[in-house]
C-alpha positions in Angstrom: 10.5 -14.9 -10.9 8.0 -15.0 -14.1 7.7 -11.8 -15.8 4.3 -10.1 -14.5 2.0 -8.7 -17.5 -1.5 -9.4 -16.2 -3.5 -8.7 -13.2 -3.9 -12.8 -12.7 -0.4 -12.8 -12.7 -0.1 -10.1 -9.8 -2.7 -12.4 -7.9 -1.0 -15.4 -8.4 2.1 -13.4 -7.3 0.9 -11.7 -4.2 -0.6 -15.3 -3.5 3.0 -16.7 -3.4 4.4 -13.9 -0.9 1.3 -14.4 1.4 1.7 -18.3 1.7 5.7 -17.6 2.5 4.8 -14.9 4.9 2.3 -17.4 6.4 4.8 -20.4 6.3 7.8 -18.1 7.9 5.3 -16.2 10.5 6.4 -12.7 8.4 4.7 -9.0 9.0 5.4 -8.6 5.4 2.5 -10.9 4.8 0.1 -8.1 6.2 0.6 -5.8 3.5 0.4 -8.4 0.5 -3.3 -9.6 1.7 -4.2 -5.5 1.6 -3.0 -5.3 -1.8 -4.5 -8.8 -3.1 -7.8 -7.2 -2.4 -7.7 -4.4 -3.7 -6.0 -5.8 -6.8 -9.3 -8.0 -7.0 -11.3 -5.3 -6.6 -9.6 -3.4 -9.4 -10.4 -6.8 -11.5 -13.6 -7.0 -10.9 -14.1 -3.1 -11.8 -12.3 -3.3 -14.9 -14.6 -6.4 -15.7 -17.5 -4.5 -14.9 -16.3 -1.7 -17.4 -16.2 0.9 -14.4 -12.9 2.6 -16.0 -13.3 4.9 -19.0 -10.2 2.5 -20.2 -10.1 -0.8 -18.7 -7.2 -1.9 -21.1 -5.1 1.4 -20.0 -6.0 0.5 -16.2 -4.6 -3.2 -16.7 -1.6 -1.5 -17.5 -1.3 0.8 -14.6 -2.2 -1.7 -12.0 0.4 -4.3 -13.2 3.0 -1.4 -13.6 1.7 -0.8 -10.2 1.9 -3.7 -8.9 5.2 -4.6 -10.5 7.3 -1.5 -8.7 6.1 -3.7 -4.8 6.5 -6.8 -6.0 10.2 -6.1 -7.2 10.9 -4.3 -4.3 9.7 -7.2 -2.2 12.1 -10.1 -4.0 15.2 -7.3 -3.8 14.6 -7.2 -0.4 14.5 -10.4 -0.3 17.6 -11.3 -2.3 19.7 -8.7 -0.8 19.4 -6.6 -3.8 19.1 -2.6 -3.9 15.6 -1.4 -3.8 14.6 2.2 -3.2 14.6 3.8 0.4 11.2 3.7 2.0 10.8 0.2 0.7 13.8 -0.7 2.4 12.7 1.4 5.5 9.5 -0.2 5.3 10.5 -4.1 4.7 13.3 -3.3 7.6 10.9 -1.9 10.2 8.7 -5.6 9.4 11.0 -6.9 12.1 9.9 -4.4 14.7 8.1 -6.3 17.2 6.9 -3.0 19.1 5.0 -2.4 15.8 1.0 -3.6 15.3 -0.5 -4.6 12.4 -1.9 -1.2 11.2 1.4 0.1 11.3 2.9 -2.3 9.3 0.1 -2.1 6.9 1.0 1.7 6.7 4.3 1.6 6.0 3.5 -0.4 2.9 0.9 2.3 2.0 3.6 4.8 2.7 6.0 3.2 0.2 3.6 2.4 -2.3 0.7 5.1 -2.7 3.1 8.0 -2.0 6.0 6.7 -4.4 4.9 4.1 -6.7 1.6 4.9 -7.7 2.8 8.3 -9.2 5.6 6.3 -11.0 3.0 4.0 -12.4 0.5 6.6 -13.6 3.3 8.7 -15.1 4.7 5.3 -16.9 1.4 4.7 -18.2 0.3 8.1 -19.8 3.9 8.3 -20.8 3.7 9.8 -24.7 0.4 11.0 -23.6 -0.9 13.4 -22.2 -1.8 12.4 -18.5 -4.6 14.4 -17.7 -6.8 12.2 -19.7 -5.6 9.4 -16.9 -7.0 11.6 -14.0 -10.7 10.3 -14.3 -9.8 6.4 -13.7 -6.9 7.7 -11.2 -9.8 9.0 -9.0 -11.7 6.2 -9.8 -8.6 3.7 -8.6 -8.3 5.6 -5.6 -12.2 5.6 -4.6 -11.3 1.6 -4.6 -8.5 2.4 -2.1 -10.6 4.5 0.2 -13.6 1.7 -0.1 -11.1 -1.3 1.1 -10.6 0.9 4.5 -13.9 -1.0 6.2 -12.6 -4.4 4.8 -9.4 -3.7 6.5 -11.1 -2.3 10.0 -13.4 -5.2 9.9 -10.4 -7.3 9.9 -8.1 -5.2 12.2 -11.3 -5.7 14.8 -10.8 -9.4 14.2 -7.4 -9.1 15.8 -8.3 -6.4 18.6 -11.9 -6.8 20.1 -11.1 -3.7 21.8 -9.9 -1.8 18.8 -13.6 0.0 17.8 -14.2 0.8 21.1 -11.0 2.9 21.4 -11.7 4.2 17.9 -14.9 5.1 18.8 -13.5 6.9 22.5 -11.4 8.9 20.4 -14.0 9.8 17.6 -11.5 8.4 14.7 -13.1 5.3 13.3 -13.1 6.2 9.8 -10.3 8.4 10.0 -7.0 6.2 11.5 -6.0 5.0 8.3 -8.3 7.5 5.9 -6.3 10.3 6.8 -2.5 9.6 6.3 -2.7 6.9 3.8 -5.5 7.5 1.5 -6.4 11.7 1.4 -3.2 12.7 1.6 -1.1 10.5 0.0 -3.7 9.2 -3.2 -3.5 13.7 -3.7 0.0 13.8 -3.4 0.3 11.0 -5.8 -1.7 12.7 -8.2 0.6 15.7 -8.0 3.7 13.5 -7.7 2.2 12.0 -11.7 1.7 15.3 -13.0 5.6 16.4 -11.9 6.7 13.3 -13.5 4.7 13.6 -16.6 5.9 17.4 -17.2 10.0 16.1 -16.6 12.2 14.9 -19.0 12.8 11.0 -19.1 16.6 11.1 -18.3 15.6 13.5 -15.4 13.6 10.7 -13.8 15.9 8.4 -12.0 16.7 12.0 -10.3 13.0 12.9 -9.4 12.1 9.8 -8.3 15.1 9.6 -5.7 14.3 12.9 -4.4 10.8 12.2 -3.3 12.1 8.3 -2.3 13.9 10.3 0.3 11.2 12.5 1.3 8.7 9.2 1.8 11.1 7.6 3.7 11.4 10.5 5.9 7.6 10.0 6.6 8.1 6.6 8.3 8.7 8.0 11.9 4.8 9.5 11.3 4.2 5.7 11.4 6.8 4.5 14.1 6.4 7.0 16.5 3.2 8.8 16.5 1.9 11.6 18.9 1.3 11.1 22.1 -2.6 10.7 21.6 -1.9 7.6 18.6 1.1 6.2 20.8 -1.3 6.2 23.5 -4.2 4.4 21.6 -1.0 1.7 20.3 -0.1 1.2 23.7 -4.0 0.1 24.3 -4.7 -1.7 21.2 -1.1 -3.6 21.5 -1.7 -5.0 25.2 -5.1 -7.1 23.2 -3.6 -7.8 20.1 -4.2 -11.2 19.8 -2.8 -14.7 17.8 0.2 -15.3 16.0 1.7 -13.2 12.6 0.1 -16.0 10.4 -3.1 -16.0 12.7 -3.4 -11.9 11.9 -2.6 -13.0 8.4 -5.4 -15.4 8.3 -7.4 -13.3 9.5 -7.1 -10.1 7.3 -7.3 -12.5 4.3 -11.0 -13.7 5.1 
């Protein structure tokens, strides 16, 4: 693989993984089209000067980008990779699972461990707080893709807003776990990192890949109330993997 240093290049990369996950009818290919657009998005807003520091955000997104998309070829080449990518990437052949939950798992992985890596990388020598500005901003892009993602999820389950809407949680089932809660716990997950020593890190960072791991089974087996709403949603899921994939990527 081509050493990534540019957002085009994390395009072109996530491009590659969602044409494979097409061609091989993968669930992995769910999460890479949720992460092409927002890495788009976060183009287009660095283009449009919306960061105090579009040069530093550049950074941070490929950085970003870089800790999924090595996690994805280790996976893939039988390589070690850290835990709840590996929980994450194994659960993709989990054919009780929908969509949303797969796309979950990868926000699991990568908001709650990677993003805190990648803003403490980036302000490392620095001083972070003058990161937490653009970090907010970054993270309002998150939140903003969740209608692009329920537009498409309705694509695949005509019934899906109708249950959401039964259960008054149409902006909340994939707000609440993977965007509130886990773009703040990043934040704080940054800030930890900043204020450690460098040869501490490899320690830090396995001790909360072993705590986001142990969230998965929020994600595999729900309450009662969610598990019954995935029992609903799963009996009019509809098309093939690469059919879903299609059809998040419009």
């Amino acid at each position: 693989m081509k050493p990534i240093n540019t957002i085009d290049e994390v395009i072109q990369t996530l491009d590659l993984i969602i044409e494979e996950a097409i061609k091989n009818q993968d669930t992995l290919g769910y999460f890479a089209v949720l992460y092409q657009k927002v890495t788009r998005k976060v183009k287009e807003e660095i283009e449009q000067n919306y960061f105090e520091d579009g040069q530093r955000m550049e950074k941070l997104d490929v950085v970003f980008a870089r800790r999924y998309i090595d996690a994805y070829f280790a996976w893939k080449n039988n390589k070690p990779l850290s835990q709840c990518w590996e929980v994450a990437f194994t659960q993709a052949t989990n054919n009780n699972l929908l969509v949303v939950q797969h796309l979950l798992l990868g926000m699991n992985a990568h908001i709650n461990l990677d993003l805190g890596i990648a803003a403490a990388e980036t302000s490392s020598g620095k001083n972070i707080d003058d990161l937490e500005e653009d970090f907010k901003r970054i993270n309002n892009i998150l939140a903003a893709m969740v209608d692009d993602v329920q537009r498409g999820l309705s694509s695949i389950w005509p019934f899906l807003r109708k249950v959401l809407l039964w259960l008054g949680q149409v902006d909340n089932l994939l707000v609440d776990f993977s965007m509130k809660l886990a773009r703040n716990g990043a934040w704080n997950f940054a800030k930890h990192m900043a204020d450690t020593k460098k040869p501490v890190w490899p320690e830090t960072i396995q001790t909360r890949d072993k705590k986001v791991a142990n969230k998965v089974g929020l994600i595999t087996q729900p309450g009662k109330m969610i598990s019954l709403v995935v029992q609903i949603i799963r009996w009019t899921e509809r098309g093939t993997v690469a059919n879903k994939i299609q059809k998040l990527r419009r």
